[in-house]
C-alpha positions as CSV (number, residue, x, y, z in Angstrom):
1,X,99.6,46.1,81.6
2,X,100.3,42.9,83.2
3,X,102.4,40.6,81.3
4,X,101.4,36.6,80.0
5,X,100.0,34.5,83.2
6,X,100.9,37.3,85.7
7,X,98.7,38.5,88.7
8,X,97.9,42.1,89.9
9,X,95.2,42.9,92.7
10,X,94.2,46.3,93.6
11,X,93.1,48.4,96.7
12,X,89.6,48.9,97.2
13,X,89.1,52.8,96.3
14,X,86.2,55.2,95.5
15,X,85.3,55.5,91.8
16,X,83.2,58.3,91.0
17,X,81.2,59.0,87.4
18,X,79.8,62.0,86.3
19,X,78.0,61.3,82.8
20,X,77.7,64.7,80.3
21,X,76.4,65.5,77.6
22,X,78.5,67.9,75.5
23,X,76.5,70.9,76.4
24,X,77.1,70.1,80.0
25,X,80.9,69.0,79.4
26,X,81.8,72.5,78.0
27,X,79.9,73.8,82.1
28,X,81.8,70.9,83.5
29,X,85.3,72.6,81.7
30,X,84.6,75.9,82.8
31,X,83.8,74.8,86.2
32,X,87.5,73.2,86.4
33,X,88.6,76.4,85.3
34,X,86.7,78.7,87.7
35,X,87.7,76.1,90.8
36,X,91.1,76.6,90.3
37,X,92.0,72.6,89.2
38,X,94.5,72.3,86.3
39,X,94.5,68.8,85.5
40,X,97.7,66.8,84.2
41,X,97.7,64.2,81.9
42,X,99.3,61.3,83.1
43,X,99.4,58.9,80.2
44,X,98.9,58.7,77.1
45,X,94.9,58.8,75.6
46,X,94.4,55.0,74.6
47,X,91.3,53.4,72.9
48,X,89.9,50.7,75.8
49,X,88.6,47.8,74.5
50,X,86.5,45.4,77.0
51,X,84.3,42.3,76.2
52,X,81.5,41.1,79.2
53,X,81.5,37.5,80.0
54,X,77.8,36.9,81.5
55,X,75.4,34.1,81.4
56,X,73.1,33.0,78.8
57,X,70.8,35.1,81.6
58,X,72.4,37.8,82.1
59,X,73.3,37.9,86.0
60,X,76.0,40.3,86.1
61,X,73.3,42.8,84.6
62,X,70.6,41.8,86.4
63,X,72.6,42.8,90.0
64,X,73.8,45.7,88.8
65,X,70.7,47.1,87.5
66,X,68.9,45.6,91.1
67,X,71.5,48.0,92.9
68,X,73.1,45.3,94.6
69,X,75.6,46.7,96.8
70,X,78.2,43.9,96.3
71,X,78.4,42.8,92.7
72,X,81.0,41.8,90.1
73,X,81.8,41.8,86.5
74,X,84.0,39.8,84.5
75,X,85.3,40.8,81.6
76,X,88.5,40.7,78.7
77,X,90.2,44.3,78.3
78,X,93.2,45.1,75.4
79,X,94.4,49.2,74.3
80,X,94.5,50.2,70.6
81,X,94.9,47.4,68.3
82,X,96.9,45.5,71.2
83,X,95.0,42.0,71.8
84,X,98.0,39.9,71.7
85,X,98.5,41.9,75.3
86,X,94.8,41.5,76.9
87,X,94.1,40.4,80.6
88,X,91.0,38.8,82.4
89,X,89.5,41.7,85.0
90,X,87.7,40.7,87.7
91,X,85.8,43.9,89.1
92,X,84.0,44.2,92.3
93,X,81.8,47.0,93.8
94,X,81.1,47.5,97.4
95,X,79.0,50.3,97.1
96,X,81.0,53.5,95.7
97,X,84.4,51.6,96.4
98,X,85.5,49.2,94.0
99,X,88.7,47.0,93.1
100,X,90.0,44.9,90.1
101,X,91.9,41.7,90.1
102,X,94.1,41.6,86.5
103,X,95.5,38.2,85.1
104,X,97.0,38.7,82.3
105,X,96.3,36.1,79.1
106,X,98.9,34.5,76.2
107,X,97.1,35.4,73.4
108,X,99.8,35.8,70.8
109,X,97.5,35.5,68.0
110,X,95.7,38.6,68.7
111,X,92.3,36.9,68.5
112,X,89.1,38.9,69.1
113,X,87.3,37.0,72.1
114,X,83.7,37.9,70.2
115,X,83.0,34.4,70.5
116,X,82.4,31.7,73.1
117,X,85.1,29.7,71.7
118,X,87.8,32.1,71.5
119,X,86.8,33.5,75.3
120,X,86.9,30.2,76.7
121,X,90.4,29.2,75.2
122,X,91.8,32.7,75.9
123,X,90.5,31.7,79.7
124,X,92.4,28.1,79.9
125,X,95.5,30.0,78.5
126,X,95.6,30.7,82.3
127,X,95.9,28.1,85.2
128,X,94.8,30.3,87.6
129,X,91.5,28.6,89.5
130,X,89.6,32.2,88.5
131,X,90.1,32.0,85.0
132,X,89.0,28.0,85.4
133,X,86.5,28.7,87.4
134,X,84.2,31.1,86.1
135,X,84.7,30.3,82.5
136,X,81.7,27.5,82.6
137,X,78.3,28.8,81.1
138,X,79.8,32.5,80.7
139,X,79.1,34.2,77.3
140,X,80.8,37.2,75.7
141,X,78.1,39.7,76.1
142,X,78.9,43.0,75.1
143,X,82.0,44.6,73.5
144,X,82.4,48.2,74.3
145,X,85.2,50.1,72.9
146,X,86.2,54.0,73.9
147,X,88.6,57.3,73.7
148,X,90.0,57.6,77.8
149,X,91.8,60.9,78.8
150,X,94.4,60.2,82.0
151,X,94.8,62.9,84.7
152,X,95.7,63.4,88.2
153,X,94.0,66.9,89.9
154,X,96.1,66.5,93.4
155,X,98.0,63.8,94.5
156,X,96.6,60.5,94.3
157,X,93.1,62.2,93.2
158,X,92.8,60.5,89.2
159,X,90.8,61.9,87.1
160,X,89.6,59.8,83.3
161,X,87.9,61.8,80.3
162,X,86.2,58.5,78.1
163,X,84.7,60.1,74.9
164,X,83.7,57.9,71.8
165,X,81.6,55.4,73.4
166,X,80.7,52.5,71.0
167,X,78.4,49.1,72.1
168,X,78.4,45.9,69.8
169,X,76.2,43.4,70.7
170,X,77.6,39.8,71.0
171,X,75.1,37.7,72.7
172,X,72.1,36.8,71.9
173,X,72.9,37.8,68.4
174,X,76.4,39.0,67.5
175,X,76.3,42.1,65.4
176,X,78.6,43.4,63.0
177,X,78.1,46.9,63.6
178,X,78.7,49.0,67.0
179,X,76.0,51.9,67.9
180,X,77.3,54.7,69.5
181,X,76.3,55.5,73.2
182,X,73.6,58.4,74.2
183,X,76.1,59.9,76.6
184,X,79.3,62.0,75.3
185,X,81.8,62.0,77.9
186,X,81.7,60.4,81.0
187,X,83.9,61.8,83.9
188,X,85.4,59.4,86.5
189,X,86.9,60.6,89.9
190,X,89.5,57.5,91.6
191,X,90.8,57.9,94.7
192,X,92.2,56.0,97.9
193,X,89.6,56.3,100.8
194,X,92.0,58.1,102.5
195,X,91.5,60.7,100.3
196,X,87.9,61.2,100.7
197,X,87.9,64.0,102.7
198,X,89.9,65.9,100.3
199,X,88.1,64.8,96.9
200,X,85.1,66.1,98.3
201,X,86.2,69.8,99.0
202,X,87.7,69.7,95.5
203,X,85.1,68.5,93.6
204,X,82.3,70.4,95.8
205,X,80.1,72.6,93.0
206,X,80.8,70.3,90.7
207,X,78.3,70.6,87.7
208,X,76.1,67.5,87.1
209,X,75.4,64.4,89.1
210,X,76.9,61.7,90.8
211,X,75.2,58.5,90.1
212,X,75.4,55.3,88.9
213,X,76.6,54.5,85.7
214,X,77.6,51.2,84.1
215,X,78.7,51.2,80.5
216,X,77.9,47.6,81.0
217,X,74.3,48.3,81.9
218,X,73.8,50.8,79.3
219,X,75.4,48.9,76.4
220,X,73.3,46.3,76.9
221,X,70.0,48.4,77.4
222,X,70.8,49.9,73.9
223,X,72.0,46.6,71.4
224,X,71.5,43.8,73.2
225,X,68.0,42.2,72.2
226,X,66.8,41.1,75.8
């Protein structure tokens, strides 16, 4: 996690998702099984917690469910109960690749950004001209809170297990309670693209399908009153 006012920028890579139900997560386990693929955990399982910034209407939800091939989303991300350690991400999509740029935010307060008030003072805590920049007419949106899973199946092939999917609404109307999602697990694939070649022979059978699927785009399809 980057530290107060810090900076971290990452590599464009692939990011793949595989939504299940549980029916089709207990196929998906076999599967590994039967392809020979024995997963190890990498980290720790953490609780993600990530509020959307968008406008009062909605761009960053209307690209993404347009398909627009290049696209971003802005958003405030904190693990467990840790929001006096939470960062500003920046993520953009080219297609299947994607990257994230990470500022990290003094916040030693711990507050919640579930408020335009609190967002926009969490964003000035940061001189950094993104922060500044994009902070005018952006609303928190959506919170949406879950269990990830880390693994790597081969070298630099990641693999991330999210179970536990919860949406709260926060704009138009802020609610009070969170609703859980209609998926049960959703399976993501990261690699480098010069790994393609080898994340495809190893994920080849594969149960399910590859599409896409934005827990931004569903959250807000199911609790946020557009």
């Amino acid at each position: 996690m980057p530290q107060s006012n810090s900076l971290q920028r990452n590599d464009f890579r692939y990011e793949v998702k595989v939504p299940y139900q549980r029916a089709q997560y207990v196929e998906f386990e076999s599967w590994l099984r039967r392809a020979g693929l024995h997963p190890v955990q990498q980290y720790a399982d953490r609780v993600i917690h990530s509020v959307y910034l968008d406008t009062s209407e909605f761009d960053d939800y209307q690209d993404n469910v347009s398909g627009i091939s290049k696209r971003g989303k802005l958003r405030l991300r904190w693990y467990n109960d840790a929001a006096d350690n939470m960062v500003l991400e920046l993520k953009n999509k080219r297609g299947k690749l994607a990257n994230k740029l990470i500022i990290g935010l003094d916040n030693p307060s711990g507050a919640l950004p579930f408020d335009r008030s609190v967002a926009n003072r969490l964003l000035r805590s940061n001189a950094r001209s993104l922060a500044v920049a994009r902070q005018c007419n952006l609303f928190p949106s959506l919170h949406v809170q879950y269990l990830r899973e880390y693994y790597e199946i081969a070298p630099d092939i990641r693999m991330t297990i999210d179970r536990n999917i919860r949406y709260q609404s926060l704009y138009p109307i802020r609610s009070s309670r969170t609703r859980a999602s209609l998926v049960d697990v959703v399976i993501e694939f990261k690699y480098p693209t010069s790994k393609s070649r080898k994340a495809a022979q190893l994920l080849a059978g594969m149960p399910g399908r590859v599409f896409r699927h934005s827990k931004y785009v569903i959250g807000v399809d199911t609790v946020c009153a557009l």
